[in-house]
C-alpha positions, -999 to 999 in steps of 0.1 A, spaced: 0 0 0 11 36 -1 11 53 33 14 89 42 21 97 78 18 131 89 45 147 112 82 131 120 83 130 160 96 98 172 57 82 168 58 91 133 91 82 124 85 48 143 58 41 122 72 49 94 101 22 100 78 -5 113 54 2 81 83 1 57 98 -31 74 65 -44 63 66 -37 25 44 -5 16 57 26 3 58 51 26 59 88 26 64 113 60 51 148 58 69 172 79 68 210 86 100 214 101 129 208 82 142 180 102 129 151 121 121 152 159 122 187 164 89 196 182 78 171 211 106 152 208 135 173 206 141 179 248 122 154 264 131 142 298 151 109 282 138 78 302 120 49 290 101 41 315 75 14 312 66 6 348 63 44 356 38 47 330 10 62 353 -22 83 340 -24 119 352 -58 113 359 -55 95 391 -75 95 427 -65 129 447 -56 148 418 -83 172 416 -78 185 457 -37 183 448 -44 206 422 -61 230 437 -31 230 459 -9 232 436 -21 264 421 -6 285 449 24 267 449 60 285 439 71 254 425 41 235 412 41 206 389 12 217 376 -5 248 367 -37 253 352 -43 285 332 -82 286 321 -87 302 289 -124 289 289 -121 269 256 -148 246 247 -118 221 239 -102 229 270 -134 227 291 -144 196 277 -110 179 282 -107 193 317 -145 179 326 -127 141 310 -101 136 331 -118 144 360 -142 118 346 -111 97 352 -97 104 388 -117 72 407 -96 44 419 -112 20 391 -104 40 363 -70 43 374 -63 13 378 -76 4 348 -58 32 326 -28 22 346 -30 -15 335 -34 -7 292 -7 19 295 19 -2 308 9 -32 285 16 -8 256 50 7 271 62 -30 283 53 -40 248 73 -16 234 106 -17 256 107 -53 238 105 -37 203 130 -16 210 153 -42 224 145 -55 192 150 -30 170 182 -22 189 198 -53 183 187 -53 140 195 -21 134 224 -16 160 212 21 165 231 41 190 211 72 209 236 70 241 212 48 256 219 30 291 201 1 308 209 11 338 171 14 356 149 43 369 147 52 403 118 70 419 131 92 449 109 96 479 111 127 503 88 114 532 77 82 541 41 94 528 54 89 492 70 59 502 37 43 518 15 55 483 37 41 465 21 6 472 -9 11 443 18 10 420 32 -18 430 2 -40 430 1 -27 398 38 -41 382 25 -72 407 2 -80 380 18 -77 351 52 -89 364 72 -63 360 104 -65 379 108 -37 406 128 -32 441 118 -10 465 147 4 484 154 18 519 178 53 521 206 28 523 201 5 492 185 40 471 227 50 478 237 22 464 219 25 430 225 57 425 256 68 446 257 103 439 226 105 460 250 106 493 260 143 476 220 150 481 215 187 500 175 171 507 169 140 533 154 111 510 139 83 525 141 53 498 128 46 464 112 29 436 137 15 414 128 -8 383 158 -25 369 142 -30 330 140 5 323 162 27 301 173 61 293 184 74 261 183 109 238 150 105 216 156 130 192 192 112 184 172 80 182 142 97 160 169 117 138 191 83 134 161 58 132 146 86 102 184 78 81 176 47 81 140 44 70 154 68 39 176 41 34 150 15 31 134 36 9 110 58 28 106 96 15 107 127 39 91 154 27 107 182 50 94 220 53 61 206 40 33 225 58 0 200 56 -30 221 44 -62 193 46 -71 161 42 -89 148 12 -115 129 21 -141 117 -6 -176 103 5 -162 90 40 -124 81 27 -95 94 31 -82 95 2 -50 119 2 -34 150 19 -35 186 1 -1 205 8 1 240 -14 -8 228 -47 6 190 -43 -19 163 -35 -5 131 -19 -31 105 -26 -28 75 -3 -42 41 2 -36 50 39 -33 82 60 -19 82 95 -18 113 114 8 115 142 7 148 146 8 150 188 -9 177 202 -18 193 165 -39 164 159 -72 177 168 -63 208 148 -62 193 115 -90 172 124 -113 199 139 -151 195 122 -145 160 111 -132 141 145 -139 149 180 -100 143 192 -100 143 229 -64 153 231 -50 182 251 -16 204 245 0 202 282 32 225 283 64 207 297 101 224 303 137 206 302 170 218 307 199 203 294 230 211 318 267 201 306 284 179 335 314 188 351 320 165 375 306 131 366 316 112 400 283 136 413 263 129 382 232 105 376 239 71 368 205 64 347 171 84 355 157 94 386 122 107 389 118 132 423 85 123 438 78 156 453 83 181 421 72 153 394 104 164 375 129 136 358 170 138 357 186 117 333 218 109 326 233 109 289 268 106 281 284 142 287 251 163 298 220 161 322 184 163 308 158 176 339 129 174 325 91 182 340 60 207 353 29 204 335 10 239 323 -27 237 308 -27 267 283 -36 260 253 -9 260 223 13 284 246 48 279 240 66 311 261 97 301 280 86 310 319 122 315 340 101 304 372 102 270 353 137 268 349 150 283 380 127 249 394 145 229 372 177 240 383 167 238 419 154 204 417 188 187 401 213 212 422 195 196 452 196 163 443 231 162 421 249 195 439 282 204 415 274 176 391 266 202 361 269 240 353 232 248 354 244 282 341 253 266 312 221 246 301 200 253 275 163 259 282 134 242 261 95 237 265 73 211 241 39 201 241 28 170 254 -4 155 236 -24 144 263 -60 124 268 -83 127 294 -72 87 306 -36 91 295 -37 65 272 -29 72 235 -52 66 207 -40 36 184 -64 25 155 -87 32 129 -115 62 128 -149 65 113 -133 78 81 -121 49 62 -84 47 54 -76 70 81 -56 64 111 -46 75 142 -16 68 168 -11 98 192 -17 109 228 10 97 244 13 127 267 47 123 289 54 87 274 61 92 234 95 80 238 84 56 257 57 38 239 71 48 205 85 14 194 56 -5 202 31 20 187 47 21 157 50 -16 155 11 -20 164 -4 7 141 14 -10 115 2 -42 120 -34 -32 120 -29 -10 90 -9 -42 69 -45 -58 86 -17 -87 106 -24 -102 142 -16 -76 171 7 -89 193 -7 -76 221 -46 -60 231 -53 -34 214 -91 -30 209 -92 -2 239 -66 16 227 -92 33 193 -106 59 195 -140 46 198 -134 38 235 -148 71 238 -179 66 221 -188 49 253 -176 47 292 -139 48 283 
């Protein structure tokens, strides 16, 4: 078949690999002149199946309302009183009871444990390097409080057998030794062996040569005017004056998606505004050894070979994009706590993305009502996390082959009914 997939993040260019790998003749349409240079150019760097956790959880709502007067908050709501905003707000908190959680919890790591094996996978075929380490995540606790809540979690990764250790301030010091240099007190932690860190737009920009090289086009500074859709198919894309017919379409477009969509689909997806830094190391005995995730602020600190990502905070406002120094003086504050002298924080370069979010957290894999039109976004926090194994799924529906794994409640039309 002949595919066009819209946008080059690392879901698109994941699909793009896994849909070549299966024979059909694939083109990418990209407004940016590269791959991976929107969502996926500073994210935090860990692949973290086993913290794969909807936002939407039990508690949020009163936490959030505290959070709104906090200096430091992880998250900050900004109500522009949007019908789309309204309506996605109204969603998730649809999706804050213990049953729902659970339940989101339980198809979200499914998806992200599935995909840690296609990218061990594709790892070992392709021998792609993205200064990746299997070296674990660790999440830090500050008070025992954390430590205790941690427990619906771990019932959790009980169920699907997924490896974990949960670690007293001793044993958290000897995963990640640099910890002793901490200026905070810390408790224990929440460390799972399987998971992996690694730069996502090396891996996108790399993984993108080599789907040109098995014959995949990129059409780069390509801006994506409509879809054209005859009767109820999809039957191409319209960019300036070029149409692109298609046997298939597959939008991966992130937190745009509903945009190009609007008055066709109802997209339940929300733009939620994250902030990284990226801070050169100087001293790398005081440095991360993989990821660790701070309970307290919600912000990640990974480690890649000569440089720290801290990556975090999450901002409802619309298609916003300003760079906020409150954001990155927290940032700073949370990694020169945790990792004092490891990097030059007055070095690091400052970056904020768009995280495409649903109301459960759980991305949107499948087929719509429009025939010939497909969808895989939503991944909110964990695109680089469920990108192997997202690509490898849409494209096995698509090439109409056995999923490897459930996948019937990842569609869209899970929200034509309870969700």
């Amino acid at each position: 078949m002949k595919i066009v997939i819209l946008g080059s993040g690392v879901i698109g260019v994941t699909s793009a690999y896994y849909l070549s790998q299966a024979g059909h003749e694939v083109t990418v349409i990209e407004r940016h002149e590269a791959a991976a240079l929107d969502t996926s150019f500073g994210n935090a760097g860990q692949i973290s199946p086993g913290y794969a956790s909807p936002w939407a959880a039990p508690g949020i709502p009163t936490k959030a309302m505290k959070w709104m007067f906090a200096k430091n908050s992880p998250l900050t709501i900004r109500p522009d009183w949007t019908l789309d905003q309204i309506k996605w707000m109204m969603a998730m908190l649809k999706n804050c009871d213990e049953a729902r959680y659970q339940r989101n919890k339980l198809r979200m790591v499914r998806l992200a444990e599935y995909s840690r094996e296609c990218l061990i996978k594709l790892r070992a075929d392709t021998g792609i390097f993205y200064e990746g380490r299997q070296k674990g995540t660790t999440q830090v606790f500050r008070s025992s409080a954390q430590m205790e809540a941690a427990d619906k979690d771990i019932q959790v990764l009980k169920t699907l057998g997924v490896p974990y250790e949960l670690l007293n301030g001793k044993e958290l010091l000897n995963a990640e030794p640099a910890l002793a240099n901490s200026r905070v007190p810390l408790v224990g932690g929440l460390r799972l062996p399987n998971d992996e860190t690694g730069d996502c737009q090396m891996f996108t920009t790399r993984l993108a040569e080599m789907c040109v090289a098995q014959g995949v086009t990129f059409l780069y500074n390509t801006t994506i005017d409509e879809l054209v859709i005859q009767g109820n198919v999809a039957t191409g894309v319209r960019c300036g004056n070029v149409t692109h017919n298609a046997n298939a379409i597959l939008c991966t477009l992130g937190a745009y998606t509903p945009q190009l969509l609007k008055g066709r689909l109802d997209i339940p997806i929300y733009p939620i505004k994250g902030y990284s830094i990226t801070v050169p190391i100087k001293n790398a005995e005081r440095a991360p050894t993989s990821t660790i995730l701070d309970e307290t602020y919600k912000i990640a600190i990974t480690r890649f070979d000569d440089r720290i990502r801290v990556g975090g905070m999450a901002e409802l406002r619309g298609y916003n994009k300003d760079l906020l120094n409150s954001r990155r003086e927290t940032l700073e504050m949370v990694v020169n706590d945790l990792y004092p002298d490891a990097g030059d924080t007055k070095l690091a370069t400052f970056w904020t993305g768009l995280r495409p979010v649903t109301p459960d957290s759980t991305p949107i894999i499948g087929g719509t009502a429009i025939q010939n039109l497909w969808l895989n976004a939503g991944h909110g926090t964990l695109g680089w996390t469920m990108a192997c194994g997202s690509g490898k799924l849409i494209a096995d529906l698509i090439s109409q082959k056995e999923a490897e794994i459930e996948h019937t409640d990842l569609s869209l039309s899970r929200y034509n009914s309870d969700n």
